[in-house]
C-alpha positions in Angstrom: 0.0 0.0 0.0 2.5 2.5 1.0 4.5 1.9 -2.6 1.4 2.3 -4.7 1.2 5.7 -2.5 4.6 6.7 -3.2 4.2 5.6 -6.7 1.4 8.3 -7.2 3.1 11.0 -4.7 6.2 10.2 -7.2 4.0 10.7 -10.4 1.9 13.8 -9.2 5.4 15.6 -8.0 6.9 15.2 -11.6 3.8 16.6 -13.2 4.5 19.7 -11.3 7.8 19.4 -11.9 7.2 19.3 -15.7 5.0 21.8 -15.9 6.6 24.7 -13.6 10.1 23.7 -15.9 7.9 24.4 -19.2 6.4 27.7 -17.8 10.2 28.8 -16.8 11.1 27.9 -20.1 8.1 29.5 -22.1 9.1 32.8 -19.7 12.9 33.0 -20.4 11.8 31.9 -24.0 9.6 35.4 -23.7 12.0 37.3 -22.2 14.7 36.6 -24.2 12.5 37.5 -27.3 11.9 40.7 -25.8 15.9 41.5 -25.3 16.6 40.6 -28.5 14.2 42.8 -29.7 15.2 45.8 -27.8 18.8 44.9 -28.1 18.9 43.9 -31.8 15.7 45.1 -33.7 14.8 48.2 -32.1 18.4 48.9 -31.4 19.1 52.4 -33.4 15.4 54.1 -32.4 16.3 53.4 -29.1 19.9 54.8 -29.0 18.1 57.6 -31.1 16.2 58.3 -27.7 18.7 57.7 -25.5 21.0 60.5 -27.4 17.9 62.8 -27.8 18.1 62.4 -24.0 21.6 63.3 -23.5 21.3 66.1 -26.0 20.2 69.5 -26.2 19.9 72.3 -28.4 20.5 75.9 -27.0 19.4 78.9 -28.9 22.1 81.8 -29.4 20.8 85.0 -29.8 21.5 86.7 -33.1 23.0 90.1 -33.5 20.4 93.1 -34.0 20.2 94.4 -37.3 21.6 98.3 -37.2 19.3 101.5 -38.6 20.9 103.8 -41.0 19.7 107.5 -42.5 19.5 107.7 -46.1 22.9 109.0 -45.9 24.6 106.0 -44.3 24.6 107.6 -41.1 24.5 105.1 -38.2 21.0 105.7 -35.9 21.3 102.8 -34.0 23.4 100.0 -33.2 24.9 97.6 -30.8 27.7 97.9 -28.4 29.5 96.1 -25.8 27.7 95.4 -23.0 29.3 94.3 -19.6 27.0 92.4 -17.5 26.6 90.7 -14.4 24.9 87.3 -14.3 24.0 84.9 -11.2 23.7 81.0 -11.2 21.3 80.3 -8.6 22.2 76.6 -7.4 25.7 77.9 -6.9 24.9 80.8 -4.6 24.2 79.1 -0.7 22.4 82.8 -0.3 20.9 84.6 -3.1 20.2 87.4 -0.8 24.1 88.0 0.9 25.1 87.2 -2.6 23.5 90.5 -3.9 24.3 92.5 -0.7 28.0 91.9 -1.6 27.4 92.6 -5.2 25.7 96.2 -4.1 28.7 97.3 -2.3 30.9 96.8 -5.7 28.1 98.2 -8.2 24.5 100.2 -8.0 22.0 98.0 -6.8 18.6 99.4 -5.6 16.6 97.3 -3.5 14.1 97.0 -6.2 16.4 95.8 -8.9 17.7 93.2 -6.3 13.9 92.4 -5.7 13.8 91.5 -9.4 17.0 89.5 -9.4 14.8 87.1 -6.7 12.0 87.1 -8.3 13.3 86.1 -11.8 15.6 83.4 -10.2 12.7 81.7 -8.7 10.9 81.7 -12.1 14.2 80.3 -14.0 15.8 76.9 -13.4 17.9 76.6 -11.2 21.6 76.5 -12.9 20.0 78.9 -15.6 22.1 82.2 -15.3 19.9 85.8 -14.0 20.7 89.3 -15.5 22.2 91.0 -12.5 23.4 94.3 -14.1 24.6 95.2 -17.4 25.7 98.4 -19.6 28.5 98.7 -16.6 31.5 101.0 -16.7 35.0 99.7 -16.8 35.4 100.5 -13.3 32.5 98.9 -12.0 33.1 95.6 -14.4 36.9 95.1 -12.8 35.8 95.3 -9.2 33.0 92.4 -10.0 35.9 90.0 -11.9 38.1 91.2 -8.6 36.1 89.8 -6.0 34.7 86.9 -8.2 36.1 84.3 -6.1 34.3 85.5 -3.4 30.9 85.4 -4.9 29.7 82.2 -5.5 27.9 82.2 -8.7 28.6 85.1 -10.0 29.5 85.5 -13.4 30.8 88.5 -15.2 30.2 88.3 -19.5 30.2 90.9 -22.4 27.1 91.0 -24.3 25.9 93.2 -26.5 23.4 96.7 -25.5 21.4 98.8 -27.9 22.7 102.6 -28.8 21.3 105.4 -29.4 23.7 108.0 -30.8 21.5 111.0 -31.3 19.5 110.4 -28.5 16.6 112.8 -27.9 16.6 113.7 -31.5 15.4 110.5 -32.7 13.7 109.1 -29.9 9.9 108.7 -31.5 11.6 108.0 -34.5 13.6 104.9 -33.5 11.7 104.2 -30.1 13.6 101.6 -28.0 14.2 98.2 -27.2 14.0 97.2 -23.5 13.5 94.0 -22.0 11.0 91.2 -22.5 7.7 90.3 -20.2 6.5 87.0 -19.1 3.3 87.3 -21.4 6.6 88.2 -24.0 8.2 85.1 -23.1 4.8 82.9 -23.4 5.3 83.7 -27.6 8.4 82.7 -27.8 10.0 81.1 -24.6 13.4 79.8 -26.0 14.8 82.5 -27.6 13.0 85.6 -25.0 14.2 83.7 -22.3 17.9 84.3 -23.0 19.6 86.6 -20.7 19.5 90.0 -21.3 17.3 89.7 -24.6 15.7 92.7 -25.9 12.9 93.4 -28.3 11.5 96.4 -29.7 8.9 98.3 -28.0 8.1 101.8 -29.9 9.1 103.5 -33.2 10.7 101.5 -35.6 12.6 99.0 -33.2 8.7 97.9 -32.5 7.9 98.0 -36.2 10.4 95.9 -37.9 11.3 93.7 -34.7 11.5 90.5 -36.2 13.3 91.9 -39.0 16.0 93.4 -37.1 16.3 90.2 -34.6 17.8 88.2 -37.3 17.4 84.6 -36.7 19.0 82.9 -33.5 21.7 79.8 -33.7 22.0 76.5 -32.0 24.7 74.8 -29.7 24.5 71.2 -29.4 25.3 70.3 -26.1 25.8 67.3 -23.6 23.7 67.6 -20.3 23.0 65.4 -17.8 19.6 63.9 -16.2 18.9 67.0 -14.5 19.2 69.2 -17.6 22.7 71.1 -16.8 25.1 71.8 -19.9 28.5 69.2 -19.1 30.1 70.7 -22.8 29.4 71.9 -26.1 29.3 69.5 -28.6 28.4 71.5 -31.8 27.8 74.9 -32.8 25.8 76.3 -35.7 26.0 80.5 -35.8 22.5 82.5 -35.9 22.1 85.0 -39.0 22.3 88.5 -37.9 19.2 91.0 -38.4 18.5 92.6 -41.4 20.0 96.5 -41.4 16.9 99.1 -42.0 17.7 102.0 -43.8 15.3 104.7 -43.1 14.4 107.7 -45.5 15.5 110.4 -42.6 18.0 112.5 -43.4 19.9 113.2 -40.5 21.1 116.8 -40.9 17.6 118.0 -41.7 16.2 116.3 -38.5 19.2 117.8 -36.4 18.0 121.3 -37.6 14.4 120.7 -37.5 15.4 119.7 -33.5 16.8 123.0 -33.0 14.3 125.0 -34.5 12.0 123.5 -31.8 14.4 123.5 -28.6 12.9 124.4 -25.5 9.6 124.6 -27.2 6.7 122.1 -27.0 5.3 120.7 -31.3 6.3 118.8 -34.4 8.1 119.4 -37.6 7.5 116.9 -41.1 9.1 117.2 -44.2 8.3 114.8 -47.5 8.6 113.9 -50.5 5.2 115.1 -52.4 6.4 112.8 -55.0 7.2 109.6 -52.9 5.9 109.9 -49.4 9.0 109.5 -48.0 9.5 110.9 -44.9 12.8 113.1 -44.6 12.3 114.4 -41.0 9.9 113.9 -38.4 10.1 115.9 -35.1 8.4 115.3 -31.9 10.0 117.9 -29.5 11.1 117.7 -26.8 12.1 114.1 -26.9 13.4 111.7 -24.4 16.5 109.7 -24.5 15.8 106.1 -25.5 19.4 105.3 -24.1 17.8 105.0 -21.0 15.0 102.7 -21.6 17.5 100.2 -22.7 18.1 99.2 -19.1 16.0 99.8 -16.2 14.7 103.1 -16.2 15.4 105.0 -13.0 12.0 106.0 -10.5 13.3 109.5 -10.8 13.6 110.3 -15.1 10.0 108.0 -15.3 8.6 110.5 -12.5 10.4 113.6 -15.1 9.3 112.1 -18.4 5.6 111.9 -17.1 5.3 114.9 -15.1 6.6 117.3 -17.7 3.7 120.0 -18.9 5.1 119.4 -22.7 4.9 115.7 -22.9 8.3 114.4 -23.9 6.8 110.9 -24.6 4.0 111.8 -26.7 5.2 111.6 -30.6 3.5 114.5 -31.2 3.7 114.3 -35.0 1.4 111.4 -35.3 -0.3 111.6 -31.9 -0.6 115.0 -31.6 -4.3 116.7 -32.3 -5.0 120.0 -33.3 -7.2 122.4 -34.8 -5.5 122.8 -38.6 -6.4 126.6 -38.3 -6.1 128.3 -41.3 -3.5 126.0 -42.7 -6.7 124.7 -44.0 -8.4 127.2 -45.9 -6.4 126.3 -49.0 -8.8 122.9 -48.4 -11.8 124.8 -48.2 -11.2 126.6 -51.5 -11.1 123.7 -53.4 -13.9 122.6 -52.2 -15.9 125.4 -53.4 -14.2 125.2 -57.0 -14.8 121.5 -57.0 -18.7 121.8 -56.2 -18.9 125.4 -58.5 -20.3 127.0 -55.2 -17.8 129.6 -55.6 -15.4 130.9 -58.5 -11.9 132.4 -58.0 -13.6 135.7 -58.9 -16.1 136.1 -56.3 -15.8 138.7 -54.2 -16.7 139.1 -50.1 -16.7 142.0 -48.0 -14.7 141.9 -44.5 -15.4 144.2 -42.5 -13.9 142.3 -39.8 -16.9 140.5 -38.1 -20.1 138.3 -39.6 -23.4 138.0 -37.7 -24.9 134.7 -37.6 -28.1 134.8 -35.1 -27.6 135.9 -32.1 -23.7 135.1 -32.4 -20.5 137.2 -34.0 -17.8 135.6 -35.9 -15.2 137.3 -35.3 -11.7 137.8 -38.5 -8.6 137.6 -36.9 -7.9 141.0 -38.8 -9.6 144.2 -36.4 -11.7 146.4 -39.1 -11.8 143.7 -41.8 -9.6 143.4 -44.7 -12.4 144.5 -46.9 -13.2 143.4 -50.9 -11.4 139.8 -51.3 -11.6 137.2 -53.9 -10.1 133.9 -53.4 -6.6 134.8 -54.0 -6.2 137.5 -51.5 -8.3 136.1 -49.2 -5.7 132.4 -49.6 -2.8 135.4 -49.4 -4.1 137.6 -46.6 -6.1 134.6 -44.3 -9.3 136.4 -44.5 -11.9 134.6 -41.9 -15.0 136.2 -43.3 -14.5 135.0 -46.4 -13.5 132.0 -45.9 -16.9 131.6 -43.4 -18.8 132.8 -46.4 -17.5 130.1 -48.7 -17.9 127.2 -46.5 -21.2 128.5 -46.2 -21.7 128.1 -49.7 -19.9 125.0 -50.2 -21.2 123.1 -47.2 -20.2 120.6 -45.2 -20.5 117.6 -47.3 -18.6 118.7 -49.9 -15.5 119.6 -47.6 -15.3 116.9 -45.5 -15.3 114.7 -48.9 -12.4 116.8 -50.2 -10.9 116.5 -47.0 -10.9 113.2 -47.1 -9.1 113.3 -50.4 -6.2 114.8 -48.7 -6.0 112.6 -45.8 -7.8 113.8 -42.7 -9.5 112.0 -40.7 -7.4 108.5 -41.6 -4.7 107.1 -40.9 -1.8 106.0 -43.2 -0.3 102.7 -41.9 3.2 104.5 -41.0 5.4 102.0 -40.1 6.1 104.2 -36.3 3.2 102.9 -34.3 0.4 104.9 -32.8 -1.0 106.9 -35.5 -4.2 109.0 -34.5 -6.7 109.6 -36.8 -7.6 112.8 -36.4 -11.4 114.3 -37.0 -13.1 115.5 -40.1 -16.7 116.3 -38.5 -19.9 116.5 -40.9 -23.3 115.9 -39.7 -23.4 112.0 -39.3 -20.7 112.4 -36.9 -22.4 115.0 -34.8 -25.5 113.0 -34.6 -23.4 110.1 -33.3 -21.0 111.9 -31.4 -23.2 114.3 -29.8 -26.5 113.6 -30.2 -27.1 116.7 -32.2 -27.7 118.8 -35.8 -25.7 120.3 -37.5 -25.8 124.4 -37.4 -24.5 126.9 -39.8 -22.1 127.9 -37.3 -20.6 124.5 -37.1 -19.9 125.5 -41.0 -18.5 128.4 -40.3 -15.8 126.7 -38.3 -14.8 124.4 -40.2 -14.5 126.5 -42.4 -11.4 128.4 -40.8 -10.1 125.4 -39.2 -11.9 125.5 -36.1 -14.4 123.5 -34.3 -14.3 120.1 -34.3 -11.9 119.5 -37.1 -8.7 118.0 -35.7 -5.5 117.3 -37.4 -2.2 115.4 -37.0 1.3 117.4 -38.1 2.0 114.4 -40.0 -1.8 114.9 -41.7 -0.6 118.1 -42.1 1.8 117.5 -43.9 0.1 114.9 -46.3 -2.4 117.3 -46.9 0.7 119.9 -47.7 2.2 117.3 -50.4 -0.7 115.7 -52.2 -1.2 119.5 -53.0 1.7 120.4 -54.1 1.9 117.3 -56.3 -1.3 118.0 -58.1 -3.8 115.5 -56.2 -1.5 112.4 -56.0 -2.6 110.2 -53.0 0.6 109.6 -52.3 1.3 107.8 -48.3 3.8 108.5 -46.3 6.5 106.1 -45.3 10.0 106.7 -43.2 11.7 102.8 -43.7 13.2 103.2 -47.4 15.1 99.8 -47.2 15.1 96.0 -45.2 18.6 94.4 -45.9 19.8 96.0 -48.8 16.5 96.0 -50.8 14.3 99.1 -51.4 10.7 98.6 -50.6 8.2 98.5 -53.1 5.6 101.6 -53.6 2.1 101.2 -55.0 1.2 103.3 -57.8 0.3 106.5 -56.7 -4.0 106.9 -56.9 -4.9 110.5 -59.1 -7.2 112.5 -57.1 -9.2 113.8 -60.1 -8.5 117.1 -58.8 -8.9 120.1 -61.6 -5.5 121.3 -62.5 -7.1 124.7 -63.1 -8.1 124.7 -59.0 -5.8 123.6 -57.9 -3.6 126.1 -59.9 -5.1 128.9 -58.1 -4.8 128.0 -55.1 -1.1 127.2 -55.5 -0.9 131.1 -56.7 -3.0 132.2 -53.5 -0.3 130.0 -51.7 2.9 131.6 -53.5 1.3 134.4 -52.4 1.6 134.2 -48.4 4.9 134.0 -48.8 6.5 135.8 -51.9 4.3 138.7 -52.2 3.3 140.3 -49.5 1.2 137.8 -47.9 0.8 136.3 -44.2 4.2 134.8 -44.4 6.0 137.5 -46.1 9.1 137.5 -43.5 9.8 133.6 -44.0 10.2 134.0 -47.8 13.1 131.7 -49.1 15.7 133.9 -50.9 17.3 130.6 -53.0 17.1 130.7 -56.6 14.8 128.0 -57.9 13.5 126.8 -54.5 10.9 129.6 -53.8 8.3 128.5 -51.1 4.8 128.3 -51.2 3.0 128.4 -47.6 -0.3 129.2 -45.7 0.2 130.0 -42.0 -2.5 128.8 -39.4 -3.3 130.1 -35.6 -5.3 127.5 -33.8 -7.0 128.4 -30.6 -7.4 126.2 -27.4 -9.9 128.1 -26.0 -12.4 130.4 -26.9 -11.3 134.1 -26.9 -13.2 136.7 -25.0 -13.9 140.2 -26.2 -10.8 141.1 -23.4 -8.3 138.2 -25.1 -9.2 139.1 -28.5 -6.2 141.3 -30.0 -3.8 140.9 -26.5 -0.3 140.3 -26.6 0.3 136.1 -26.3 3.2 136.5 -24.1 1.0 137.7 -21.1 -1.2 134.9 -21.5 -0.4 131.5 -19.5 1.3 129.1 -21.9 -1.4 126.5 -21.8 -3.8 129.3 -22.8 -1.8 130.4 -25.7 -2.8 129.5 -30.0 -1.1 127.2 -31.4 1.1 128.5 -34.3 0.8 126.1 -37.9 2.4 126.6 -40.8 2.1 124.3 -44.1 4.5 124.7 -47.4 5.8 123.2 -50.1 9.4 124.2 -52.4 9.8 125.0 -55.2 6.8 126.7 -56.3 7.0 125.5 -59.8 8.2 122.1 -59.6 7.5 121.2 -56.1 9.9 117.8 -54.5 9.3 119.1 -50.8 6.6 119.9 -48.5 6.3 120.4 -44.6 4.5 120.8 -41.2 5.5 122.9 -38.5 3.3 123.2 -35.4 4.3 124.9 -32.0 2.0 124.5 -29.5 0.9 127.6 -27.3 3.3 129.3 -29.6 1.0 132.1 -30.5 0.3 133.3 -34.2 1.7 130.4 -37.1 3.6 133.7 -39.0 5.6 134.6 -36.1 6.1 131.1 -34.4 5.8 128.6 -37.3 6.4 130.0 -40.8 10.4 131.2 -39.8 11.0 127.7 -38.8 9.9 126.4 -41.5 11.7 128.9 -43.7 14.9 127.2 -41.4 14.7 123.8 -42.4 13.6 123.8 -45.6 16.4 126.0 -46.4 18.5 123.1 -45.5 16.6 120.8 -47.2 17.2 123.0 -50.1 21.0 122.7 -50.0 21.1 119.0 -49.4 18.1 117.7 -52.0 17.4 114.8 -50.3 15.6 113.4 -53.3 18.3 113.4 -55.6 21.2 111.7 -53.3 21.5 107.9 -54.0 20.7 105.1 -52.1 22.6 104.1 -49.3 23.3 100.2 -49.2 25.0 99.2 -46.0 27.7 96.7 -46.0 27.2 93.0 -46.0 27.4 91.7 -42.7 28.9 88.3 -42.2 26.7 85.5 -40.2 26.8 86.4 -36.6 25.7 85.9 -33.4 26.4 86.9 -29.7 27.9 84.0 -27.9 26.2 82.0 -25.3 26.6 82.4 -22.0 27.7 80.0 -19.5 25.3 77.3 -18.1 
């Protein structure tokens, strides 16, 4: 009995025996599939992993493109920039690191509060911006006392320069430092230190353009993402150089025709559009938005009664004044409400109900057609013929010559002015519209508000003849001029706008409003209207008193529109000085100024400035 139990003990034991071996063997069967597998068939995808693992790619930031004048004169550019920088994980104390720092270079405790808060945004062996555009002095002490500042790191980079400063500020804007909702666009390449972007003017505009496009280094890191060595390097392609159609020694003039005064000054091509100088005075120094910009200039800059931020040429809003009367008589040609014959009598004020327009000239200027009344600014006439014209017909002609729009220019912020008519008032105001909303307009006045750089437009596309042409101030990207659309005709009648170019020659060259700004150059005579817009409505005491015993804010502004020459006109400009008083005594001789210069250099006839090739570049990396 106890065999035949062993026999089936015996027999029931190698069952199990046999069948845990074949499970072993069907598992090491499996696994060994599986290695081989791995090992053999899927080697290369997974050493492709594995290296994609071990390496990384690193942007390098490219150098900026520079900005040139239509001369070849350098407006902005890059230079070398000492800087600070801070490795987190290698500083025990962020806090006594920067303590020690501030005793070796200007530190506020707000810039230091920045310094913490960026490091705890960044990884931890990414480097921090500590300080940068540092003097000599200040750099040496730092690479001194290195060794006793764990992770610090001192590094030459390169910072933005503004050569002209002030005088090109609105023109160029800035480039200053990037945001986090910056970064969120572009988080590679914004996240390098110190990397800049533009953030007015043209820097803004033609950003990408001038940022070039950023390299890679190939490096080895390990499993927690810090650099062990470069393994490759590929260079970034520098930005593209911007040539713009300033000239620079008409804007230097045009700035100090306007120092220590508070307007704009525009000069173009009537033939082009292109913008040879554009003033915003007084300016700012962009130099100093580069970096941080102190508490103390940001406190200046907005505190200051004559705006030094606000671009005042394409911002700025004013009543046109009589600058657009010219406007207004074209109108009335254009609709046949009035011919160049008529006549009006001033005799210095107009009834209109229970109201009195007033001329600017006490006892009237008497008998006027359109000629003298274009030469001589005569209100009452002008009230008369936008009477007759109406409001419909001016604001379309208007329009024609660019109020009330906006052109695209490539400096961001354009304002579009106003060119009221009675669907606007409705809207606006909840109102009709009266004759004596006419009679504004038709001096200037009222609602109507203009841009100097409208202004200006308006100046041109009459000289020209009633080409639409549109103002632009970049000429070139990288070497290659930018394409203009054909101008669009106006349809204006050369015969109108003939006579109002004679009632225009006129102000200046015989007798006229702006008789003492007459240009004295052979072949460049200058046609002109002046303009006196008010801010506030003058009582029967105001009327006639000196401006200078007036409060400044109180004060007209003074306009002035021209174009050179008379016969074959290439130029035409925009001066406005605000609170300046009348536009013959404050605008018209600045004018006379600059265009004088603009006579001697003939910006349209010097060729095109190509800048020099510029080999593939990039600013080197910083250490990780």
């Amino acid at each position: 009995m106890s065999d035949g139990r062993e026999s089936v003990r015996y027999r029931s034991f190698s069952r199990r025996t046999a069948l845990l071996s074949a499970g072993t063997l069907g598992l090491f069967t499996l696994l060994t599939g599986r290695m081989f597998q791995l090992s053999v068939l899927q080697r290369e995808q997974f050493a492709m992993l594995a290296e994609d693992n071990r390496i990384n790619l690193q942007l390098i930031a490219p150098h900026r493109g520079r900005v040139y004048d239509r001369t070849g004169v350098e407006l902005a550019k890059t230079t070398q920039n000492f800087r600070v920088l801070l490795v987190p994980e290698q500083a025990k104390d962020l806090r006594a690191v920067l303590a020690q720092l501030a005793q070796l270079i200007p530190l506020s405790p707000q810039r230091m509060e920045r310094i913490l808060r960026d490091a705890l945004h960044s990884k931890a062996f990414n480097p921090v911006l500590v300080a940068e555009g540092l003097g000599w002095d200040d750099f040496a002490k730092v690479n001194i006392n290195a060794p006793d500042l764990p992770g610090v790191e001192t590094d030459v980079g390169e910072l933005r320069s503004y050569p002209f400063g002030p005088w090109l500020s609105h023109v160029l804007g800035y480039v200053a430092g990037v945001t986090d909702k910056d970064i969120e666009k572009e988080p590679e390449l914004l996240s390098l230190p110190g990397f800049r972007i533009g953030r007015s003017g043209v820097e803004k505009a033609a950003d990408v353009a001038l940022r070039g496009k950023p390299g890679a280094a190939q490096v080895e890191v390990n499993a927690h993402g810090r650099v062990i060595r470069e393994l490759g390097r590929r260079e970034g392609t520098a930005g593209q150089d911007v040539v713009l159609a300033i000239d620079m020694e008409v804007q230097k003039v045009a700035q100090e025709k306007l120092a220590g005064q508070s307007g704009s000054i525009v000069v173009m091509d009537v033939n082009t559009g292109e913008i040879i100088s554009i003033v915003s005075a007084p300016g700012f120094d962009p130099n100093a938005f580069t970096g941080t910009v102190s508490p103390t200039i940001w406190k200046q800059l907005n505190t200051d009664e004559k705006k030094p931020l606000l671009n005042k040429a394409i911002t700025g809003i004013y009543p046109p004044g009589s600058t657009y009367k010219p406007i207004v008589a074209l109108a009335a040609l254009a609709s046949g409400a009035m011919s160049p014959r008529d006549r009006v009598h001033c005799s210095g004020a107009r009834a209109l109900g229970n109201h009195v327009f007033h001329c600017w000239k006490r006892g009237g200027h008497g008998s006027m057609d359109m000629h003298q009344a274009i030469k001589q600014s005569c209100d009452i006439y002008f009230y008369e013929c936008a009477r007759r014209t109406g409001i419909e017909a001016i604001a379309a002609m208007s329009r024609k010559f660019g109020l009330g729009q906006t052109y695209g220019l490539e400096i961001p912020g354009e304002k579009a002015g106003l060119m009221p008519d009675p669907d606007w008032k409705r809207r606006a105001r909840n109102d009709g519209w009266r004759d004596g909303d006419t009679f504004n307009v038709g001096i200037g006045q009222g609602a109507v508000l203009t841009t100097p750089l409208q202004l200006c437009v308006m100046a041109a596309r009459l000289a020209n003849g009633g080409k639409a042409i549109i103002p632009h101030v970049i000429r070139s990207f990288g070497g290659v001029n930018r394409e203009l659309a054909p101008l669009e005709d106006m349809g204006l009648d050369p015969a109108h706008v003939a006579i109002v170019h004679s009632g225009m020659d006129a102000v200046t060259n015989q007798g006229g409003t702006g008789a003492r700004s007459r240009i004295d150059i052979e072949g460049f005579d200058m046609a002109g209207k002046t303009g006196t817009a008010q801010v506030r409505k003058l009582t029967a005491a105001l009327r006639g008193r000196n401006s200078d015993s007036i409060p400044w804010k109180f004060r007209d502004h003074g306009l002035f529109v021209a174009f050179a020459p008379v016969k074959e006109p290439r130029y035409a400009i925009s001066v406005v000085v605000e609170h300046g008083g009348g536009g013959s005594k404050a605008a018209a001789p600045i004018a006379k100024e600059v265009m004088t210069v603009v006579a001697q250099r003939d910006p349209a006839r010097q060729k095109l400035f190509v800048p020099p090739g510029r080999e593939t570049a990039s600013v080197p990396s910083t250490k990780a």
